[in-house]
Every structure is written in C-alpha cells, then in structure tokens.
C-alpha positions as CSV (number, residue, x, y, z in Angstrom):
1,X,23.5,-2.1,-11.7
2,X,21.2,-4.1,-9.4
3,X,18.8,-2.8,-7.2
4,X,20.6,-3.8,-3.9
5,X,18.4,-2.7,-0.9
6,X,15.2,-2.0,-2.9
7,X,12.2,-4.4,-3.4
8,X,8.9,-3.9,-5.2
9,X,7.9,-1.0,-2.1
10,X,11.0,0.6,-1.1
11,X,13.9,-0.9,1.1
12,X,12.2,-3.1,3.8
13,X,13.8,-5.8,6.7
14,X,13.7,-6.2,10.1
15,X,14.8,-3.6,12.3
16,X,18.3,-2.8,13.4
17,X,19.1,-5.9,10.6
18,X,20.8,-5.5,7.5
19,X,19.7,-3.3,5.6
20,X,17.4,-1.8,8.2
21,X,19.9,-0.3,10.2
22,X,20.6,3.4,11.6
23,X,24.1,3.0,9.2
24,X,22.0,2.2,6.1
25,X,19.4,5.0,6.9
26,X,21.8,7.9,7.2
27,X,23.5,6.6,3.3
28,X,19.9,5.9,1.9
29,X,19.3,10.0,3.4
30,X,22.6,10.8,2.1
31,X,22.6,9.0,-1.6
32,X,18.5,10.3,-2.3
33,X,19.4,13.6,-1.1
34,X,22.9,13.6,-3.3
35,X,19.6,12.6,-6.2
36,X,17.4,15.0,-6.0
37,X,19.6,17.8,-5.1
38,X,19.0,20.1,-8.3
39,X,19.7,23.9,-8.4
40,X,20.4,26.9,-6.3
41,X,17.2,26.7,-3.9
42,X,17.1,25.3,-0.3
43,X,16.0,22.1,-0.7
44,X,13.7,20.0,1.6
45,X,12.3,16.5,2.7
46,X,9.2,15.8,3.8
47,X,10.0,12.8,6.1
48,X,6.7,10.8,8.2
49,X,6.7,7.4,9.7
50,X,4.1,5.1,11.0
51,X,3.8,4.2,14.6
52,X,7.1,1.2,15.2
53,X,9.6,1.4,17.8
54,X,11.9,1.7,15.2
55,X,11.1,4.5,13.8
56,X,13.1,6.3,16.5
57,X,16.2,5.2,15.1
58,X,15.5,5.8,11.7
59,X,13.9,9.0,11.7
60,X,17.1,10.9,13.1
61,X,19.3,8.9,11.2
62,X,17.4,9.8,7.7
63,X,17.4,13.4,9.3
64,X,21.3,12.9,9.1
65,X,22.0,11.5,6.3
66,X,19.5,14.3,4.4
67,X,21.1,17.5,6.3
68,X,24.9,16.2,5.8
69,X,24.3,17.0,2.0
70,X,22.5,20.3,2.9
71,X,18.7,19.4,2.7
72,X,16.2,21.1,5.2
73,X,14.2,18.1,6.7
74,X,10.1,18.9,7.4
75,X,9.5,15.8,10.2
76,X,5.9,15.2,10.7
77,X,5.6,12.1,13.0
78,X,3.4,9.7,12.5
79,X,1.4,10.4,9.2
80,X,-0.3,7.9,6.2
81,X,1.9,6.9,3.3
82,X,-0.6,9.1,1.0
83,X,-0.6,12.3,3.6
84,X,3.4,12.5,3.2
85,X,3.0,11.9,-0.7
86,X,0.1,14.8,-0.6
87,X,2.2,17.2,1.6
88,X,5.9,16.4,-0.4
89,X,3.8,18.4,-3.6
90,X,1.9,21.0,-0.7
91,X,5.4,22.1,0.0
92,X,7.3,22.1,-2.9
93,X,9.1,19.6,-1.6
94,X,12.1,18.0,-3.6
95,X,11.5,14.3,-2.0
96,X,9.3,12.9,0.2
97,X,10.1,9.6,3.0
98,X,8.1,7.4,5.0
99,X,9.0,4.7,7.4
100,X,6.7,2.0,7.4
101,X,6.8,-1.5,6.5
102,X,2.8,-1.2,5.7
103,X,1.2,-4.7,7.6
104,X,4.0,-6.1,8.7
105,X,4.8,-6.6,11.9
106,X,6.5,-4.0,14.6
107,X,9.9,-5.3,14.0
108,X,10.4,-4.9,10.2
109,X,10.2,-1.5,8.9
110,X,11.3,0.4,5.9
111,X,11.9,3.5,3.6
112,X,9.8,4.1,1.2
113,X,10.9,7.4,-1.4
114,X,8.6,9.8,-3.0
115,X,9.7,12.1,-6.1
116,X,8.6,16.0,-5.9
117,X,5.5,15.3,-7.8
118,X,4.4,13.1,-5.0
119,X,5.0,9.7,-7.2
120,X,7.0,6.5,-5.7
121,X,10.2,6.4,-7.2
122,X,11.0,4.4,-10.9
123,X,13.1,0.8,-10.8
124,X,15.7,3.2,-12.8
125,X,15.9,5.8,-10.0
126,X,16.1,3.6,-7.0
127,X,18.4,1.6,-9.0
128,X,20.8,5.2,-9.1
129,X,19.9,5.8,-5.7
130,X,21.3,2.1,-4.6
131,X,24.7,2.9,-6.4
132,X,25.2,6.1,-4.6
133,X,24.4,4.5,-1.3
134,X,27.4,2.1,-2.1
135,X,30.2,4.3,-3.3
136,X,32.1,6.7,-1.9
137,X,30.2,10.1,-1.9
138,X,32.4,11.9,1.6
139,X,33.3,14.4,-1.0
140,X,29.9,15.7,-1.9
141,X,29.0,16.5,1.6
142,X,27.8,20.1,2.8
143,X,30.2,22.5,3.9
144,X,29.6,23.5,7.9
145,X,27.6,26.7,6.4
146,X,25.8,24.5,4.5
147,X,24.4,21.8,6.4
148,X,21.0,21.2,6.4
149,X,18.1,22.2,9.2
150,X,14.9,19.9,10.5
151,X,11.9,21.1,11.8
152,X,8.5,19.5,12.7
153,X,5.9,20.3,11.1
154,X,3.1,20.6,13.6
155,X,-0.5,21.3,11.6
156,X,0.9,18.3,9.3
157,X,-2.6,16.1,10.7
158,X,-4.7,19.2,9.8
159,X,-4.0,19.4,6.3
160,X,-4.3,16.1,5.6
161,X,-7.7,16.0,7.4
162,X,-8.9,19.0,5.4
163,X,-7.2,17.2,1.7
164,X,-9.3,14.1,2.9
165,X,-12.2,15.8,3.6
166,X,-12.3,17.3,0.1
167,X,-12.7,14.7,-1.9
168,X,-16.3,13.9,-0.4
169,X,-18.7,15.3,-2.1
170,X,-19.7,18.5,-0.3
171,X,-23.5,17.8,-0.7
172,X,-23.8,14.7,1.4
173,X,-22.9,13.6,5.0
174,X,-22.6,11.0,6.7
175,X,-24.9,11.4,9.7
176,X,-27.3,8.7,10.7
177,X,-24.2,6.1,9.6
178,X,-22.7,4.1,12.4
179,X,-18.9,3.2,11.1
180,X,-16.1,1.1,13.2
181,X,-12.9,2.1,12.2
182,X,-9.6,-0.3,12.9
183,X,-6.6,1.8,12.5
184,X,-4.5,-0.6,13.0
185,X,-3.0,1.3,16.0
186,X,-0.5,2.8,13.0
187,X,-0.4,5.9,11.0
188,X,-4.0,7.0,10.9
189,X,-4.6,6.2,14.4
190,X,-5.8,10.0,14.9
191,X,-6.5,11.2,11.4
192,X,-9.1,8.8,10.0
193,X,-11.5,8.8,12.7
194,X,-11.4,12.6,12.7
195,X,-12.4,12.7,9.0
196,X,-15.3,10.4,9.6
197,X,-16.2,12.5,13.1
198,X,-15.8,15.7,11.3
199,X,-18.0,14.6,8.5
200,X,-21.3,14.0,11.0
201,X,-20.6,9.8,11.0
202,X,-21.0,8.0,14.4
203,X,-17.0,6.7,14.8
204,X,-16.5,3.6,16.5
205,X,-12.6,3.6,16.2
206,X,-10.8,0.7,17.6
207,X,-7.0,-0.7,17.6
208,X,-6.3,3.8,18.1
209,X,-3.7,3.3,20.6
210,X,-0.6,2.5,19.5
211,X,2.8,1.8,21.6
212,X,5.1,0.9,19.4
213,X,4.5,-2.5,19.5
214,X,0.9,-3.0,18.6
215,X,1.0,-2.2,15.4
216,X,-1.0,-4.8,12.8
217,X,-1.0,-7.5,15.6
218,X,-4.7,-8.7,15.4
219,X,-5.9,-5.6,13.8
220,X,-6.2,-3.5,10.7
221,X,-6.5,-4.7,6.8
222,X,-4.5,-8.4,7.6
223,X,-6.4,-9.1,10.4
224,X,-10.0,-8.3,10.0
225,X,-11.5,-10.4,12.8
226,X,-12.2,-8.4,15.4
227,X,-13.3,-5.8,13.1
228,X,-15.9,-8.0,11.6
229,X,-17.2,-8.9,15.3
230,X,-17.2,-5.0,16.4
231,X,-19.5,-4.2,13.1
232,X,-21.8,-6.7,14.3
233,X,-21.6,-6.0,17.9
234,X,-22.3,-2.3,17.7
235,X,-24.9,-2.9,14.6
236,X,-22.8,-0.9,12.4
237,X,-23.5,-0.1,8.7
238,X,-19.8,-0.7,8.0
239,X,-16.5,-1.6,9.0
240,X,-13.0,0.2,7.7
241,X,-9.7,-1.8,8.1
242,X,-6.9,0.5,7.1
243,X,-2.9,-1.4,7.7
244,X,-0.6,0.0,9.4
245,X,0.5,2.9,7.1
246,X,-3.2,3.5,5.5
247,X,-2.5,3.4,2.4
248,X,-5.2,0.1,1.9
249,X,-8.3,-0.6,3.3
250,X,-10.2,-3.7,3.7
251,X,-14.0,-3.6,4.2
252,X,-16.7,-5.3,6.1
253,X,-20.3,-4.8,5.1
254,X,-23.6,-4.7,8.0
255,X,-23.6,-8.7,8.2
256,X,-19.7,-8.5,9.5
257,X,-18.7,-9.8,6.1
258,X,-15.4,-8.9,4.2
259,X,-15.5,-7.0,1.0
260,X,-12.0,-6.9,-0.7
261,X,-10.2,-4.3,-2.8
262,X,-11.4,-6.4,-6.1
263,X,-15.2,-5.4,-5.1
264,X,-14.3,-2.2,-4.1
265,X,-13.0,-1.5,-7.8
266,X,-16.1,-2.7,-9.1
267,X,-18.3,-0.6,-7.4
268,X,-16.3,2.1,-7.7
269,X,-15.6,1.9,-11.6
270,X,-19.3,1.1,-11.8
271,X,-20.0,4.7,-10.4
272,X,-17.9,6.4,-12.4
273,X,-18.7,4.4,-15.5
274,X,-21.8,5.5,-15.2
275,X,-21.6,9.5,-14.4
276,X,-18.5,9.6,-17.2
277,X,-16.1,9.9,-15.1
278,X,-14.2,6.8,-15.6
279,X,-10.9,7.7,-18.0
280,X,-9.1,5.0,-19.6
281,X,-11.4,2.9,-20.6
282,X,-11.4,0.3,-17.5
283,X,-9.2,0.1,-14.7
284,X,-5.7,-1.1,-14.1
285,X,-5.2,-4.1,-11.5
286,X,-2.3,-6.8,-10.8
287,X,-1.9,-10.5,-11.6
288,X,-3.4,-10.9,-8.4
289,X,-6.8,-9.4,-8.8
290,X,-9.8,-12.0,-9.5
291,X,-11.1,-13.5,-12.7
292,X,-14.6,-12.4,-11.6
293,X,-13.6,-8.7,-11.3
294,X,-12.4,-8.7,-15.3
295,X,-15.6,-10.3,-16.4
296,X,-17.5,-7.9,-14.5
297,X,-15.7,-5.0,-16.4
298,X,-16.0,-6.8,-19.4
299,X,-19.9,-7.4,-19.6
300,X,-19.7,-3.8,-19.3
301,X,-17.3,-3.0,-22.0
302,X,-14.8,-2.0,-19.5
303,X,-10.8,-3.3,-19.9
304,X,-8.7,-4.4,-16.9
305,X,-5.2,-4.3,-17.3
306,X,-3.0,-6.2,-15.1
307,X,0.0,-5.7,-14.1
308,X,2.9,-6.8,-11.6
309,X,2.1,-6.6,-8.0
310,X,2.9,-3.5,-6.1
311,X,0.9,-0.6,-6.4
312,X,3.5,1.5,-7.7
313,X,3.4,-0.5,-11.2
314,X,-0.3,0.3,-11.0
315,X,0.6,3.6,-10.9
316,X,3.0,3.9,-13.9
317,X,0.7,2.2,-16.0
318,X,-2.4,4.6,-15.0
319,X,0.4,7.5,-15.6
320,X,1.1,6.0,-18.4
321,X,-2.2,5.3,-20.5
322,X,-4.2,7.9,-18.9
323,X,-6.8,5.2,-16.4
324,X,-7.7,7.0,-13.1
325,X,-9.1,4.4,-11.1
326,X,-6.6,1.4,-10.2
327,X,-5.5,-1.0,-7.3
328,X,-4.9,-4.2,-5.4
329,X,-6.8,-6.9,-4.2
330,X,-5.2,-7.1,-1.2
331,X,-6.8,-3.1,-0.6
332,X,-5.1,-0.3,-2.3
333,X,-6.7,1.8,-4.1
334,X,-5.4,4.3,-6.2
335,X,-7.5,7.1,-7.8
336,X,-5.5,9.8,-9.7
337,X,-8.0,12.7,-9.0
338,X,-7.3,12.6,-5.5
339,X,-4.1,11.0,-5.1
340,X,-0.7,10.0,-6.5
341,X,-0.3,6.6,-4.3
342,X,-3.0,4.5,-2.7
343,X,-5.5,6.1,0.3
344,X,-7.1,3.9,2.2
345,X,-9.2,6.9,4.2
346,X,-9.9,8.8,0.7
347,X,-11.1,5.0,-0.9
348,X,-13.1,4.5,2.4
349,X,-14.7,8.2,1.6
350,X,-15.4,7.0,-2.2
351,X,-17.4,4.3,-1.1
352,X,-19.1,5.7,2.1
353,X,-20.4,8.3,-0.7
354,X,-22.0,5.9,-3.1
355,X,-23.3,4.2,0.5
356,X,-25.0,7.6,0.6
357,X,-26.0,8.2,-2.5
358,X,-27.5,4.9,-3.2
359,X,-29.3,4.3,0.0
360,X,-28.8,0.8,0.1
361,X,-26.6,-1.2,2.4
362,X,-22.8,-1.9,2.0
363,X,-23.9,-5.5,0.9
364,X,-25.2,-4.2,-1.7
365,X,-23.2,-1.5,-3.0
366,X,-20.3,-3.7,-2.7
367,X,-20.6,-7.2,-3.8
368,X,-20.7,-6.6,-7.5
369,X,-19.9,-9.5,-9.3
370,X,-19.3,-13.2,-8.2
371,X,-15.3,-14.2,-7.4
372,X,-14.2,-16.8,-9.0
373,X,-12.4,-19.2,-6.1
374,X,-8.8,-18.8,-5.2
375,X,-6.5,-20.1,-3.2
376,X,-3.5,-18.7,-2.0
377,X,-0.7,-20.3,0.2
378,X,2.9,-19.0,1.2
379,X,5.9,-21.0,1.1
380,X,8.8,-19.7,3.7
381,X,12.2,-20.1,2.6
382,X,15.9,-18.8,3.7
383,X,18.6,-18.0,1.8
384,X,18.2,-18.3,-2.0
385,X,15.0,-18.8,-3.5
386,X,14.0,-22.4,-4.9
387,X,12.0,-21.2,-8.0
388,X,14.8,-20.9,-10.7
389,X,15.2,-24.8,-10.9
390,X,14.1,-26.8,-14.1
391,X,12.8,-29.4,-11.8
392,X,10.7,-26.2,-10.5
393,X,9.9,-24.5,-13.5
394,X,8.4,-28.0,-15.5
395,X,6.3,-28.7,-12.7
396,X,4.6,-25.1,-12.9
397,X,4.3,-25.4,-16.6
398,X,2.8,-29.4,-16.2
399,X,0.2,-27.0,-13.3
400,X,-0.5,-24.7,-15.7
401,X,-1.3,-26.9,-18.3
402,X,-3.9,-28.8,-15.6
403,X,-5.6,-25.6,-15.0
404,X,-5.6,-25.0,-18.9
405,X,-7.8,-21.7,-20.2
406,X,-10.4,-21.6,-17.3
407,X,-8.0,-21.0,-14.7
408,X,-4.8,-19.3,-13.8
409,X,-1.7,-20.0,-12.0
410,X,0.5,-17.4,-10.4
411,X,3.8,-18.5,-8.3
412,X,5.8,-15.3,-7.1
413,X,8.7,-14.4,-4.7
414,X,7.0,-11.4,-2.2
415,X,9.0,-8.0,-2.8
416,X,9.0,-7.8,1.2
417,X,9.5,-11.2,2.9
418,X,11.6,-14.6,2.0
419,X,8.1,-16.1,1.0
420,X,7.1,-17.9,-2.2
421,X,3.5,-16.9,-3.1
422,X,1.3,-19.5,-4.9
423,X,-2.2,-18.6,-5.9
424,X,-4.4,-21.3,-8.2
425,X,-7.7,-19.6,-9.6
426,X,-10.8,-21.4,-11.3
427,X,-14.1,-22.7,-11.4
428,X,-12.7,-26.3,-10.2
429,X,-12.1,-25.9,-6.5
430,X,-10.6,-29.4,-6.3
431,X,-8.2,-29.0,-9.0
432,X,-7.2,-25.9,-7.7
433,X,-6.1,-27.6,-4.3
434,X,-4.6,-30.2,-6.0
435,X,-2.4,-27.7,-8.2
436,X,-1.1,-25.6,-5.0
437,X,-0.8,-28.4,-2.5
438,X,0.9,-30.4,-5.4
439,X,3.1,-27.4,-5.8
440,X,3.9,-25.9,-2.2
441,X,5.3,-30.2,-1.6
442,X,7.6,-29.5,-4.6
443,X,8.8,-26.0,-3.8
444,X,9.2,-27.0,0.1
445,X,11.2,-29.9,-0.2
446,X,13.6,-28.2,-2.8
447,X,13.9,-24.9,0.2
448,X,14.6,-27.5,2.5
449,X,17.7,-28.9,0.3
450,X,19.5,-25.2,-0.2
C-alpha cells in the first residue's frame, strides 16, 4: 500500500486543496481514530494547532471525524508541536494531532499524528492509517450513545510552561540576560516568552501577534532578518527564532550573527560529552547536516550518524540505538530526556544554560567548529518530478564523481513542497557552484519538458 496523503512530516498542502480539505480532515480523524481505538476505556485526542486561518476548518472537522468513531477530543488551541506531544502522554492520551505546516506559509497547513507515547507515527502506521482513510469504514462508526465528546482544555499553556521550565537547571537564572524572542507570530506566541519572563530574563519578544495571516512571513527560524537587527538594536546577548510551530529554533549570537542547528549540536554534545551525559556514543543528524559538524565530533571520539531528513527518522534511530541528543540543521533539536519530538523553547533553554554556566558570550559558546561551505538551491517543479530520468541520474553520478571524497552531493525531492533540493558541500567553493548551477540547468530544463 502507498502512503497516499503522507510525506516525510505528516499530510501537508495548501488549504482547502486536495488533500487539505475539511472532507479529508474528518476521514484522516475518522481512519486514526478507527487505529488507535484499542479496548474498553473512553478514548481521547489531544488535538492543538498553530495560529493559520485554516485551522478553523480543520480543527472542527478533525473534532468530527475523531467523535464519529467514539473518541473524546481535548482541543487546546494554539499550542507547539512538542507541548501537544508532552500533553498526549500527561493525559493518557491514545493519539495526539497538530495542525501546522511548521514554516510554511499561512495558506498550507497540515496534520501531523502522535502515538500515545508521544512519538510521530512509523511510515508502517501512516501507511495503515492512509488505507483506512480510503475505504469504506461507515460501518465502524459509533452508535448515537456512543459518539464521542470535545472539550477545551483551558490550563493546556500552563503545563507546558511549567514542563518547559523544568528542564533548566534549577540552580541558575537567567537575570542580567537581555533575549529577543521571534515567535514567529505562531504557536508559542504566548508560551516562550513567558518561560524566558518567568525565569528572571529580560524578554524582548517580537512577531507575538498573530492574525491568522502573519504567520512565518518575515519572521521566525526562515526569516531571521529582523531578528538579527533587533539583537543588535536592543544590544541583546541573544536572539531566539522559533517557526511557526516551535518545534526548531534558529539562533543569533550578540554581534546579530546566525548560529544554526549544526552548532547548536556541537555545543550541546560538547556539554554533555563532558559531564557524561551524552548516551550513544555521538549524536544522530541527517544527510543535511555539515561536514564540519562530524569532524568536530570526530576529533573528539564522538560518532554522527546520519540519517534521512525529517526529524522523525532522527528519532527512530535515537530510539533505536539508544543516542539522546539529535537533530537538524535547519533547527530541530531533539533531546530524549526532555522530549519525544524536537523543542525549539526547551533547545533554546539548553543553550541559554551553558550561556550561564560558561559566562562567556553566545559567540563563543556557539561557534564550535568551522562549516565546511555549502550551497543549497531549490528547483520548483509541477506535476511529476524530473529526477528518475537516466539523463538525470548520469549527470548526478558524473557531479558526484567531480566532487570526489572531499565533498558531497545531495539532490532530494522536499517531503512538503513540489521542490527539488540540491545541496553541493566541500572545501572548493567554485566547484561546488559549478556542480549545483550545472545541475539546477539540467533538472529545470527537464521540469520544463513534463
């Protein structure tokens, strides 16, 4: 069975579009409930969104798909990704639901599914989920005495705030630190700069007002500009860029300058490294993640294991082999004593506490090791994707080949958007152009022929 409707984070499209529409929600609530409907008790969802227009469609058509086959629904607005995993286990929840397309734009959205243990879903269990959603299931709906209820669950910010707050170490504050905020005008719009407020910071929150609209457009994790030039303005000691469901972050240091989620590994494995409490032997990152960040680990005898992009796949291999401390480039981090899924607030609190602890800058603490450059370009396509040509597929290999063993090459679909990612690594700037421009001619002239 193919995984119709799911990509590498869920189902995700453009609002009120195939398959983002009110008619797919209600069979998506319908099919997951039907999946994790498993004994006697009265089962529940824990269902949050982000801050899109859209998300007043879906949310009451999830809430009907879940209570037409008898599960309660717990609504809790607009929460993080990592709140609703954390408060699908609080619960006892059977499943957990967000609606969020992450940093895309207002008008796409999605569903992304959570297990009772608070874990995103396995390819095998979306893939059942898909095949209920397309056959006929009108004969395992509720009876009328069994239709499920939905409720909101009002102190839903609280305990997140108080979860959040709990994995900073309870010896240090953060008073005499100056920190701007972007929210991204999305999901932690209230939450994250009442953690920071709460724990004695001065909070300089920006892109907090969200109407429905707003979200990710010149702010948060993608678009770090203004959050760079706010740092600077206010003299800040650091900047916080969460997207629009905060489960990444993106950093800037005192100067305004970016620090990614490859440097925020390093400095957080280096930590932990260093006070044993590093498990696995090394971290687990994706094919994405810089050549400088595994020989960093490596001159300290660490491992990094790479995996496909998404952070779920992070995940399963951190389940898997026993590694706590994982993530993304692009900002999600994933650390297994606090959390099941990426935190962008809870990473933020990780690295405001070796800020702390070290009492040296975020320039410092954070630019561990030196990236090797990279260059990444998009290629937008529509309809059916140009890669699986020969013609295609020899001229990657002939790349390849160019970049030989001090470089590496990595040309993907995105899991989320008709785009063709390229990204050339290596010590050669000008071969690496010459590979990706080379390539992105190749790739864009066979789009333009399907």
């Amino acid at each position: 069975m193919e995984r119709e409707f799911f990509g590498t984070d869920g189902i995700r499209g453009t609002a009120n579009s195939w398959p983002m529409t009110a008619e797919i929600a209600v069979r998506a609530g319908m099919a997951a409930g039907l999946q994790f409907i498993r004994g006697d008790h009265r089962h529940r969802v824990v269902v949050g969104k982000d801050t899109r227009l859209s998300g007043y469609m879906l949310e009451p058509a999830l809430t009907a798909g879940f209570t037409s086959v008898g599960m309660d629904v717990i609504l809790v607005g607009p929460m993080p990704t990592p709140a609703v995993a954390m408060l699908t286990r609080s619960l006892r929840a059977d499943l957990g639901v967000v609606l969020s397309a992450s940093h895309n734009h207002f008008a796409d959205n999605g569903i992304k599914l959570f297990g009772p243990d608070g874990y995103k879903l396995s390819d095998r269990i979306e893939t059942e989920i898909a095949a209920r959603m397309q056959s006929d299931i009108s004969a395992l709906l509720a009876k009328p005495a069994d239709l499920g209820r939905a409720m909101r669950l009002e102190d839903a910010p609280g305990r997140y705030i108080e979860a959040a707050k709990a994995t900073f170490p309870t010896s240090y504050r953060l008073n005499g630190l100056k920190i701007v905020i972007d929210c991204a005008n999305g999901a932690a719009y209230k939450v994250a700069p009442t953690v920071l407020w709460e724990l004695e910071a001065e909070v300089i929150p920006i892109a907090v007002n969200p109407d429905g609209f707003n979200i990710n457009k010149d702010c948060g994790s993608v678009h770090t500009d203004y959050m760079c030039e706010q740092v600077v303005a206010h003299g800040a000691d650091i900047g916080i860029a969460l997207d629009g469901d905060a489960d990444r972050l993106i950093v800037a240091d005192e100067n305004g300058r970016i620090v990614d989620g490859d440097q925020l590994m390093a400095a957080i494995s280096d930590a932990w490294a260093e006070s044993g409490n590093l498990r696995g032997g090394g971290i687990v990152a994706t094919v994405m993640s810089n050549l400088g960040l595994e020989r960093h680990l490596s001159a300290k005898g660490l491992a990094m294991v790479r995996t496909q992009v998404g952070d779920r796949y992070v995940v399963e291999h951190m389940r898997r082999h026993g590694f706590n401390l994982g993530g993304e480039q692009s900002g999600h981090i994933v650390m297994s004593d606090f959390s099941t899924t990426g935190d962008g607030l809870i990473a933020a609190l990780q690295i405001l506490a070796l800020v702390v602890a070290e009492k040296r800058p975020v320039s410092e603490v954070c630019r561990r090791f030196e990236a090797v450059p990279q260059l990444l370009k998009n290629v937008r396509y529509n309809g059916v994707s140009p890669l699986d040509t020969p013609q295609i597929n020899d001229a990657i290999q002939h790349q390849r080949s160019r970049l030989g063993n001090e470089g590496r090459l990595l040309i993907r679909p995105s899991g989320t958007e008709p785009l063709i990612r390229i990204m050339a690594e290596g010590d050669d700037r000008d071969l690496m152009h010459s590979v990706v421009d080379e390539l992105i001619d190749l790739i864009e002239t066979a789009a333009a022929a399907t």
